[in-house]
C-alpha positions as CSV (number, residue, x, y, z in Angstrom):
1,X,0.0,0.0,0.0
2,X,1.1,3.4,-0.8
3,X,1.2,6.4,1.5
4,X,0.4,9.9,0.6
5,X,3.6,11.8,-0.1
6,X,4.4,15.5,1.1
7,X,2.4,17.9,-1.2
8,X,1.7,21.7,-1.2
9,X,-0.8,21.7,-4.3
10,X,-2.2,18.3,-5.0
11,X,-3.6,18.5,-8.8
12,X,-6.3,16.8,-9.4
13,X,-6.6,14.7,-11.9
14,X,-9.9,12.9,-12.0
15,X,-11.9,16.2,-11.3
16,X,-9.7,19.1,-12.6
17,X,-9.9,21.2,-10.4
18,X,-6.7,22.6,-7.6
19,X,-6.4,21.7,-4.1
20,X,-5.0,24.4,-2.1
21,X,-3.2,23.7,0.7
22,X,-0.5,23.7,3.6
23,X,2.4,21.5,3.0
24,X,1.6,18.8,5.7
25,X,2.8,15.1,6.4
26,X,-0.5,13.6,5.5
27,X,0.4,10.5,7.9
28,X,0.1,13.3,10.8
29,X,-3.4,13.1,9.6
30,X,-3.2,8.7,11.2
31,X,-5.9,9.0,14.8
32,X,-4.4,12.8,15.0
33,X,-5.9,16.3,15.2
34,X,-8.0,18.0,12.5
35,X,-10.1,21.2,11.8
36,X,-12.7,21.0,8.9
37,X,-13.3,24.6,8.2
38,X,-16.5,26.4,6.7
39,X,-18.6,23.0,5.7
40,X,-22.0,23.1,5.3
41,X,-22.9,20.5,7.5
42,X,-25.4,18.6,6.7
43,X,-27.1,16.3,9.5
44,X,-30.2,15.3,11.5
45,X,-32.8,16.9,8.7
46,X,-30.8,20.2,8.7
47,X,-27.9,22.7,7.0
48,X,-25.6,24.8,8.9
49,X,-22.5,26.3,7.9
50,X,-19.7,25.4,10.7
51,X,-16.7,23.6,11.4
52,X,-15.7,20.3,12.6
53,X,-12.9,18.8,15.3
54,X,-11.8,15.7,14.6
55,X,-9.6,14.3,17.7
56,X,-8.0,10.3,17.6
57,X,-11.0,9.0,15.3
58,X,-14.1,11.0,16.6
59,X,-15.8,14.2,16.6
60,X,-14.8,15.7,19.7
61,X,-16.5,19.3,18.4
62,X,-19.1,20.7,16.1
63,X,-19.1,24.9,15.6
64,X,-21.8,26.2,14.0
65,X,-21.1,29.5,15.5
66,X,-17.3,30.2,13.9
67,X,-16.7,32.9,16.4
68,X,-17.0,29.7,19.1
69,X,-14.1,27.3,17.3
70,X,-11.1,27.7,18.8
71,X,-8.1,25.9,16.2
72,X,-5.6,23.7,18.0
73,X,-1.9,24.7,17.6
74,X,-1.3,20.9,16.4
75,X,-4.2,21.0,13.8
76,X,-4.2,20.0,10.4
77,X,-7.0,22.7,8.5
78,X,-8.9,21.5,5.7
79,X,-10.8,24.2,4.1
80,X,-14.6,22.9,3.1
81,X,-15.8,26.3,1.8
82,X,-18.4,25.8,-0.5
83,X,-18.5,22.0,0.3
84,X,-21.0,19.8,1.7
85,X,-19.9,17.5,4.8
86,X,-22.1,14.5,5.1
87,X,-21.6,11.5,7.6
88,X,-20.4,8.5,5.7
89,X,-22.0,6.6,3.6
90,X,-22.9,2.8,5.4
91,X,-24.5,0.5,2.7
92,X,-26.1,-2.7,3.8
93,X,-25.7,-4.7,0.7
94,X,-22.7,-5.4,-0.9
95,X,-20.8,-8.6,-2.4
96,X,-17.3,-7.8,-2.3
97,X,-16.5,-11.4,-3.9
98,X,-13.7,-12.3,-1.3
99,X,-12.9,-16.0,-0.6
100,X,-13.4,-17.8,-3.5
101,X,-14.3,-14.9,-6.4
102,X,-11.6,-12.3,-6.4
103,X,-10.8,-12.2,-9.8
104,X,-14.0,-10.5,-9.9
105,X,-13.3,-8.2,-6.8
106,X,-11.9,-8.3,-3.1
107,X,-12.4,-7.2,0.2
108,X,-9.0,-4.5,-0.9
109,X,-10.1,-3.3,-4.4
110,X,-13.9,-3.0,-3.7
111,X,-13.4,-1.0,-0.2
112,X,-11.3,1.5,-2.3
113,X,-13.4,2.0,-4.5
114,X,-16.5,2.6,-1.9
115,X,-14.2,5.0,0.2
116,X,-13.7,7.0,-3.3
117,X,-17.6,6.8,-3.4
118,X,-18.3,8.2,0.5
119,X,-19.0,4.6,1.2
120,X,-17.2,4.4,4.8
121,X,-18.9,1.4,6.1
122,X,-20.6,-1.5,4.3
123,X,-21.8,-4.9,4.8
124,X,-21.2,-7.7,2.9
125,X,-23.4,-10.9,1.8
126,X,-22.4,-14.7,2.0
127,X,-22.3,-16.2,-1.3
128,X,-18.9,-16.4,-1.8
129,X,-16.6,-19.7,-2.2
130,X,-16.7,-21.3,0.2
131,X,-20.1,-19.3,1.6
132,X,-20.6,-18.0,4.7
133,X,-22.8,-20.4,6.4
134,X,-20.7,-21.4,9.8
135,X,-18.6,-19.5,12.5
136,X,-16.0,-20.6,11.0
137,X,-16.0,-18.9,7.8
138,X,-17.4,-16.0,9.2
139,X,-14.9,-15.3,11.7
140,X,-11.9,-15.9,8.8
141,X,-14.2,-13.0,6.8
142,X,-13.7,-10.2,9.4
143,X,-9.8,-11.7,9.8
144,X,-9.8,-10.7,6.6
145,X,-11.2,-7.7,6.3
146,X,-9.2,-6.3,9.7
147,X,-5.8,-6.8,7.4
148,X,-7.5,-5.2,4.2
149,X,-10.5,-3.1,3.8
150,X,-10.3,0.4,3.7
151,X,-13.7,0.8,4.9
152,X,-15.5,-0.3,8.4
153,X,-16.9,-3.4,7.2
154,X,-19.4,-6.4,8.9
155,X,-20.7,-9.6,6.8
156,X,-23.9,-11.6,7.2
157,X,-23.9,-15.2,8.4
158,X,-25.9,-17.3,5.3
159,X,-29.2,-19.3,6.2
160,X,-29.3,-22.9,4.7
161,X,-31.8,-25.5,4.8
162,X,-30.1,-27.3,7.4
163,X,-27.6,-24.6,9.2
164,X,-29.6,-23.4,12.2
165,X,-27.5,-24.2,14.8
166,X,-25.1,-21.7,13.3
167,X,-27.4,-19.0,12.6
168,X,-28.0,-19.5,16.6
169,X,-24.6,-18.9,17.5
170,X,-24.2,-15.6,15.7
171,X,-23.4,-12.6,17.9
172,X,-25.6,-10.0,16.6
173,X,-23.8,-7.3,18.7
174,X,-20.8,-7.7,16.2
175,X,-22.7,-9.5,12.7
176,X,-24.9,-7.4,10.8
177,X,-27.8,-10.3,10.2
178,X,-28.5,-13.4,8.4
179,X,-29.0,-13.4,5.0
180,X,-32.0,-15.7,3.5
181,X,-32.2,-16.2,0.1
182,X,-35.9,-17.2,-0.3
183,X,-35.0,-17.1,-4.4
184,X,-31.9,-18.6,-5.9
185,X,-29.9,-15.9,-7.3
186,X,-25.5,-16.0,-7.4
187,X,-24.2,-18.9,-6.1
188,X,-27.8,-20.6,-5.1
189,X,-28.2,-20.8,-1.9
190,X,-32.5,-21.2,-1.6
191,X,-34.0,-21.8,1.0
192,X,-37.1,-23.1,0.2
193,X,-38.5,-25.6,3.1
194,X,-41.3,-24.4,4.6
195,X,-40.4,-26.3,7.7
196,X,-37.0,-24.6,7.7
197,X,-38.1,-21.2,7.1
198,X,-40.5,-21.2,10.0
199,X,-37.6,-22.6,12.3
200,X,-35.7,-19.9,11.3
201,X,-38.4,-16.8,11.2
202,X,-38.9,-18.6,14.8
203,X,-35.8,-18.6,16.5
204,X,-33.1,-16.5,14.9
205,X,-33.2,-13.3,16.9
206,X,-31.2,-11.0,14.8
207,X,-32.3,-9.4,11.6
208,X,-33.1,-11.5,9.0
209,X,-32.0,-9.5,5.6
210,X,-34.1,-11.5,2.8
211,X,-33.9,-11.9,-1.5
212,X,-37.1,-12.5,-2.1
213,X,-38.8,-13.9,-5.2
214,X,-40.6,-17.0,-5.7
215,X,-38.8,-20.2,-7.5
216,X,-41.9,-21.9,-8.8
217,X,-43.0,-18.3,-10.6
218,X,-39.5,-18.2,-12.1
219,X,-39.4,-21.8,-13.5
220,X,-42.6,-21.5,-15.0
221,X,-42.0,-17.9,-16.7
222,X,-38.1,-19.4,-17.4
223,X,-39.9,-22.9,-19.8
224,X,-42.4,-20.7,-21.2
225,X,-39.6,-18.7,-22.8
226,X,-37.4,-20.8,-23.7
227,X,-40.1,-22.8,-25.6
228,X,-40.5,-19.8,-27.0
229,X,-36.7,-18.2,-28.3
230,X,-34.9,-21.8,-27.2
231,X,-31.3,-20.9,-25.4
232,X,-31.4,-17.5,-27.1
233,X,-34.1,-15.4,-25.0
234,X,-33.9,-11.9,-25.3
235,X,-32.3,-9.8,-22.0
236,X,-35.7,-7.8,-22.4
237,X,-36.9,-10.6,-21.3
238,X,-36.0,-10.7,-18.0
239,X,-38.1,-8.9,-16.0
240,X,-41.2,-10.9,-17.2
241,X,-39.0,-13.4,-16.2
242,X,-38.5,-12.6,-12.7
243,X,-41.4,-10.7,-13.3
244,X,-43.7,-8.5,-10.2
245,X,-45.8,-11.8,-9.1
246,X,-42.9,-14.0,-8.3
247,X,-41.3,-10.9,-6.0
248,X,-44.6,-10.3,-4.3
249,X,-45.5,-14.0,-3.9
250,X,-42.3,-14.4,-1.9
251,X,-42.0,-10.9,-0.4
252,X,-45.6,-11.8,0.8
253,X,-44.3,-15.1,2.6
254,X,-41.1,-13.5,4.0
255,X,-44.0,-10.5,5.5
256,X,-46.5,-13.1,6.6
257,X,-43.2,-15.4,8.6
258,X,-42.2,-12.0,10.0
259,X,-45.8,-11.0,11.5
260,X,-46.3,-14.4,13.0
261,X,-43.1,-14.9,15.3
262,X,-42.6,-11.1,15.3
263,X,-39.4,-11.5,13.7
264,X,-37.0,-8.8,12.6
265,X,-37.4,-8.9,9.1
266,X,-35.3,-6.8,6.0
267,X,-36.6,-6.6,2.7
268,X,-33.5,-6.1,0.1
269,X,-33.6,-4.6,-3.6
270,X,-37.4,-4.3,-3.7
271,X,-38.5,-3.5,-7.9
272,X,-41.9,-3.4,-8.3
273,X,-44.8,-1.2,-7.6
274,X,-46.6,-4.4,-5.9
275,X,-44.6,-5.3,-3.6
276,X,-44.9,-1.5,-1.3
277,X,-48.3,-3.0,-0.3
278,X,-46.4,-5.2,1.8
279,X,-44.8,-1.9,3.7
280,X,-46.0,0.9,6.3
281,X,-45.1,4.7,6.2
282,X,-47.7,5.4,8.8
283,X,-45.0,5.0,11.5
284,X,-41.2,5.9,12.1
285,X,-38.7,3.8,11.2
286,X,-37.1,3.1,15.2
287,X,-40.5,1.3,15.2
288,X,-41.0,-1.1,12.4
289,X,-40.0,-4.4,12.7
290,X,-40.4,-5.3,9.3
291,X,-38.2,-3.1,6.7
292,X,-37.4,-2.3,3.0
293,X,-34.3,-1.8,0.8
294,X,-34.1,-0.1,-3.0
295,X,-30.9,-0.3,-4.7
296,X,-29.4,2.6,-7.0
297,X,-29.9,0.2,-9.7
298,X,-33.7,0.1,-9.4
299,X,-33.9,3.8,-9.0
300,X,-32.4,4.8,-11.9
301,X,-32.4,2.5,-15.0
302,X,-35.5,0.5,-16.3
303,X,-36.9,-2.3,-18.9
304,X,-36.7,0.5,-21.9
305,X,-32.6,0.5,-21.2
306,X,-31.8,-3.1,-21.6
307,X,-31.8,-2.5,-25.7
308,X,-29.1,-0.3,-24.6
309,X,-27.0,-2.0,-21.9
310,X,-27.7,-5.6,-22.6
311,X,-26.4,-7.8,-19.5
312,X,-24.6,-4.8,-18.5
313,X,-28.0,-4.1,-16.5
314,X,-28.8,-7.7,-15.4
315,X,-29.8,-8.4,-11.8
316,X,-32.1,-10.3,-9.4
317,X,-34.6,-8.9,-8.9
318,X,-35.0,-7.8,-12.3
319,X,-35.2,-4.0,-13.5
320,X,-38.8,-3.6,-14.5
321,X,-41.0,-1.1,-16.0
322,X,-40.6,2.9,-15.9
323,X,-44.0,2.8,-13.6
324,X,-42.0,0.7,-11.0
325,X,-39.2,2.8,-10.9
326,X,-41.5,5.8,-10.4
327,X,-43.6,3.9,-7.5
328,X,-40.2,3.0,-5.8
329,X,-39.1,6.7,-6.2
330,X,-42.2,8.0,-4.3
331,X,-42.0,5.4,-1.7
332,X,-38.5,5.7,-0.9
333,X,-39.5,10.0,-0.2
334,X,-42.8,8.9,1.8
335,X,-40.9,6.3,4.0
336,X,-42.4,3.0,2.8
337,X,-38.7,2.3,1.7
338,X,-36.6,3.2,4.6
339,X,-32.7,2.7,2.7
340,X,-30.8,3.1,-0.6
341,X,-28.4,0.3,-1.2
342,X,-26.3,-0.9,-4.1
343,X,-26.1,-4.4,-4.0
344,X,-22.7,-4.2,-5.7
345,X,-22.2,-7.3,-7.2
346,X,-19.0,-7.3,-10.2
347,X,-18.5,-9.6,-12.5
348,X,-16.2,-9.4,-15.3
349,X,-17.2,-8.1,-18.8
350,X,-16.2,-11.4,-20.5
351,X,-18.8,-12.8,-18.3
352,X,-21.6,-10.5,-18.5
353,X,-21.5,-10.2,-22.0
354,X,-22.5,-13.9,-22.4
355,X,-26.3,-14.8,-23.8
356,X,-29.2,-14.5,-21.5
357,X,-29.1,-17.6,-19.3
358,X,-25.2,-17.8,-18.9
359,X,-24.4,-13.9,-18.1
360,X,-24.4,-13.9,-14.4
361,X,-26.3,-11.5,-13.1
362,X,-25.5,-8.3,-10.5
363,X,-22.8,-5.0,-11.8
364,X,-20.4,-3.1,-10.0
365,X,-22.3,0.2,-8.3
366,X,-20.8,0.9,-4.9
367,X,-18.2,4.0,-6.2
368,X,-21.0,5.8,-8.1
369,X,-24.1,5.5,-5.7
370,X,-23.5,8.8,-3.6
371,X,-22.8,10.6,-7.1
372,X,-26.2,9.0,-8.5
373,X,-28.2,9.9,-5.5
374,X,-27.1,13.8,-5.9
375,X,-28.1,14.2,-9.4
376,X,-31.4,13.5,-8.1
377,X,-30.6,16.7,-6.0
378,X,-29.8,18.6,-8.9
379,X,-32.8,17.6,-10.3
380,X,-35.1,18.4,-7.5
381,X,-36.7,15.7,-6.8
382,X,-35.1,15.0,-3.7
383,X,-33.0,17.8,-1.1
384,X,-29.9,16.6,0.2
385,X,-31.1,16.1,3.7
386,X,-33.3,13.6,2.5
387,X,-30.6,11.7,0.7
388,X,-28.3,11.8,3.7
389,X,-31.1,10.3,5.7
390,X,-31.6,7.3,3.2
391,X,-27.9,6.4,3.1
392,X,-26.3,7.3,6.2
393,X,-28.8,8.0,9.0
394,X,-31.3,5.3,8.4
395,X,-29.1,2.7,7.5
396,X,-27.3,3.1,10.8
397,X,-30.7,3.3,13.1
398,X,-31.9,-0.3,11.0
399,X,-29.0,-2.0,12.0
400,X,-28.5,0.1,15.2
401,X,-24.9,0.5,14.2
402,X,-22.9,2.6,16.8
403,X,-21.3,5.6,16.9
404,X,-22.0,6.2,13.2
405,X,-24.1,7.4,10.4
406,X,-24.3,10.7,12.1
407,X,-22.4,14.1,12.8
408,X,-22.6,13.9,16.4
409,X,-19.8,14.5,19.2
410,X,-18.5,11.5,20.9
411,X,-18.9,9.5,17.1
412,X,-16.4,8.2,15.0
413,X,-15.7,10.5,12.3
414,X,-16.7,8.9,9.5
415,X,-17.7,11.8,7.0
416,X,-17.6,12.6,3.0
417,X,-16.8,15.8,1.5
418,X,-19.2,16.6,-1.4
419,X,-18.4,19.2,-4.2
420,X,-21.8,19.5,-5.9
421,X,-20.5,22.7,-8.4
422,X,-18.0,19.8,-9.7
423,X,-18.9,18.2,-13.1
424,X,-17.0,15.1,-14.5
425,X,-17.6,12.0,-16.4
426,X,-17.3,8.0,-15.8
427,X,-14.5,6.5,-18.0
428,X,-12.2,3.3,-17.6
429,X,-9.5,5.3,-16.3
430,X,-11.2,7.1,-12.7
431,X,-13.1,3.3,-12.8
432,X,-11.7,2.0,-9.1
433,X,-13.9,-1.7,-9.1
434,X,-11.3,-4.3,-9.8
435,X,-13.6,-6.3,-12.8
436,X,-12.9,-2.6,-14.2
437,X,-16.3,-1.2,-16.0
438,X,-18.9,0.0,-14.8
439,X,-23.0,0.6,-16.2
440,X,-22.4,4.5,-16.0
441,X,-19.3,4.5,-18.4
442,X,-19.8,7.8,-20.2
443,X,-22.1,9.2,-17.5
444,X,-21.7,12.7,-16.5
445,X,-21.8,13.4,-12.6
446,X,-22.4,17.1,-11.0
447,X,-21.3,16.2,-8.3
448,X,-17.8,14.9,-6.9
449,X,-16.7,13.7,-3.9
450,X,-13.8,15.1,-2.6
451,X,-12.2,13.9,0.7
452,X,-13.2,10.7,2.8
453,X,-12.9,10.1,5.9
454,X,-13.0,6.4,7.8
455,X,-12.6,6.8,11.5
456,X,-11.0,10.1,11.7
457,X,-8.4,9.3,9.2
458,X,-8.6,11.2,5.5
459,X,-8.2,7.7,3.1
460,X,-9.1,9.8,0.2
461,X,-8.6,13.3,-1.1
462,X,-9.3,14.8,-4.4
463,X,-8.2,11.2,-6.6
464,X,-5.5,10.1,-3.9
465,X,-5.6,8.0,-1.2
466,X,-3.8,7.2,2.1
467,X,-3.5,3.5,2.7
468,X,-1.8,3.9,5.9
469,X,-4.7,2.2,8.1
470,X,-7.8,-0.3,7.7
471,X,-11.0,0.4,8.6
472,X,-13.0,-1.5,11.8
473,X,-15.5,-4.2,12.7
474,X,-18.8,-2.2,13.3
475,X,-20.8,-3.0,16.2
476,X,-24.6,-3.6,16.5
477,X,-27.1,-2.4,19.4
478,X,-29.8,-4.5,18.2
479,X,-33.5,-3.0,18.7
């Protein structure tokens, strides 16, 4: 890993624009003392202009009046005018492909690439080789990532039909949940027993995070088409496929499991319109025991751009029709869906670009979500308070992660600087996932992010990063 050298102007090259600076020893930075001068905060449903103290990996002060900062002789200044400070980033939905995938990605490449994306913390699903389904292998994940990941990082434990007694010993004050797939997706790992679903709705008493659409639906739809175009079924085809019915058949079961043993139940990458009948908005989230997840994916494309991206664009659930998008849009503002998530997934190109039914599905997402989410502040249809409180606040209070997913004294300082007056474009070369494309090649962004910071430390600033130190375990308060 490389550290940051001594600089005095630091050009950068991604966004082409000057940082101007003190010549500092950026590893004085590592757990030390730093001023973040004339943000605009933005936190807890509101916008101040202030200034931030960041003392060994927390906030230890927050000035909105600037008469009322006082600057440490030992501080390193970072100037934020004009800038938007936000906490970090924590997505709950990632597959970061390390054991048994990483020519794909790993647990190194795919935090990087997060941390360049205000991603500071993420949590990362069991389907790898071998998968995640005993204490075993989830204990050597978090070995793992302590040696590697620039980001804070926890992993879900895998449900199988016959691994309960696992799924009992998990320590939900340091794992993030157990991940169900009720609906075979990468690296098939269905549960589909009744008998072993109600065990598990019964007993587990973490969160239970959930893939839900139905198998039978999928086989049916699946032979009618391929009677139809034979081995050679158009990608268009996919979300009749994997259409609305077999997501709210399941999504319904998973709901119905949840209401009867009172489980702790999360809905991930919701698509269709149908399935936010299976959600309140009439109450706050710190109530609900029974939750919802849209990824960026579902948000933004739909069925009318698989003539233009192919594979590029294939995942389960399926992207479906411009009136689904639209329904998850409004539900995601009136708090049916309570997070935005990527499910970052990357495959290789040489792999996607295979026919329909050997192209894996899932893309690489996790660098470009926080810039996606923004141009929908551009656009007006969402304020930036509202994005922060999709991605960073509610995330946290879901998973009643600790310490984070706010700007609060006494929490780690995990926080992205955002430049929103700061166009650029997506190309190969300022592409960070290791598979090395991504489905918003050509995209322009107006909005960049600038400096990240993962527990007080500044990994990343203006296309550079400081590899001097590895993120942490988070840790769970469950609720």
């Amino acid at each position: 890993m490389q550290v940051w050298e001594d600089q005095g102007q630091v050009i950068m090259t991604i966004f082409g624009s000057l940082y101007h600076g003190l010549k500092t020893t950026y590893t004085k930075i590592f757990n030390n003392t730093q001023f973040i001068a004339n943000a605009v905060i933005v936190n807890e449903g509101r916008q101040q202009k202030g200034n931030i103290l960041i003392r060994e990996g927390r906030i230890v002060g927050i000035y909105t009046n600037t008469a009322s900062a006082e600057i440490p002789a030992d501080a390193v200044i970072i100037d934020a005018c004009g800038k938007y400070l936000l906490p970090g980033v924590i997505d709950d939905h990632v597959h970061f492909r390390e054991p048994g995938l990483t020519y794909k990605g790993d647990i190194y490449s795919e935090s990087r690439a997060a941390i360049a994306g205000g991603v500071t913390s993420y949590m990362d699903m069991p389907n790898t080789v071998p998968q995640t389904t005993t204490q075993e292998r989830l204990a050597e994940k978090f070995v793992l990532a302590a040696k590697k990941s620039l980001a804070n990082f926890s992993f879900y434990i895998g449900a199988t039909n016959d691994n309960i007694n696992e799924l009992l010993k998990t320590d939900f004050s340091k794992t993030c949940g157990v991940k169900l797939f009720m609906g075979s997706s990468t690296g098939n790992m269905l549960v589909d027993h009744r008998e072993t679903l109600e065990n598990i709705f019964s007993r587990v008493p973490g969160l239970i995070a959930v893939h839900c659409e139905d198998e039978e639906t999928i086989r049916i739809n699946t032979e009618m088409f391929r009677a139809k175009y034979g081995d050679n079924v158009p990608i268009a085809c996919h979300p009749d496929i994997r259409n609305d019915e077999a997501c709210y058949r399941s999504g319904a079961l998973a709901v119905e499991l949840a209401q009867k043993h009172n489980t702790r139940l999360h809905l991930l990458h919701l698509s269709t319109a149908k399935e936010m009948n299976l959600f309140r908005n009439d109450i706050p989230l710190s109530q609900k025991r029974i939750t919802a997840e849209v990824c960026i994916h579902h948000l933004w494309f739909c069925d009318a751009d698989y003539e233009r991206y192919g594979t590029r664009i294939k995942w389960n659930p399926a992207i479906k029709t411009a009136a689904d998008r639209e329904r998850l849009f409004d539900s995601l503002l009136d708090g049916t869906i309570d997070v935005v998530a990527t499910d970052h997934a990357p495959h290789t190109l040489t792999e996607k670009q295979n026919g329909y039914f050997k192209a894996p599905s899932g893309g690489p997402l996790i660098q470009h979500s926080l810039p996606t989410m923004l141009e929908f502040f551009h656009d007006h249809r969402m304020t930036i308070e509202q994005i922060v409180e999709k991605m960073c606040h509610h995330p946290a209070l879901l998973f009643g992660v600790k310490e984070r997913g706010f700007i609060r004294t006494g929490y780690w300082a995990d926080l992205v600087l955002v430049d929103t007056a700061c166009p650029w474009q997506v190309a190969p070369e300022n592409t960070l996932y290791k598979c090395g494309w991504s489905p918003f090649e050509g995209q322009k962004f107006r909005s960049a992010i600038t400096h990240t910071w993962v527990n007080g430390n500044l990994v990343y600033e203006c296309g550079r990063f400081n590899e001097n130190s590895c993120g942490m375990a988070l840790e769970f308060e469950q609720r």
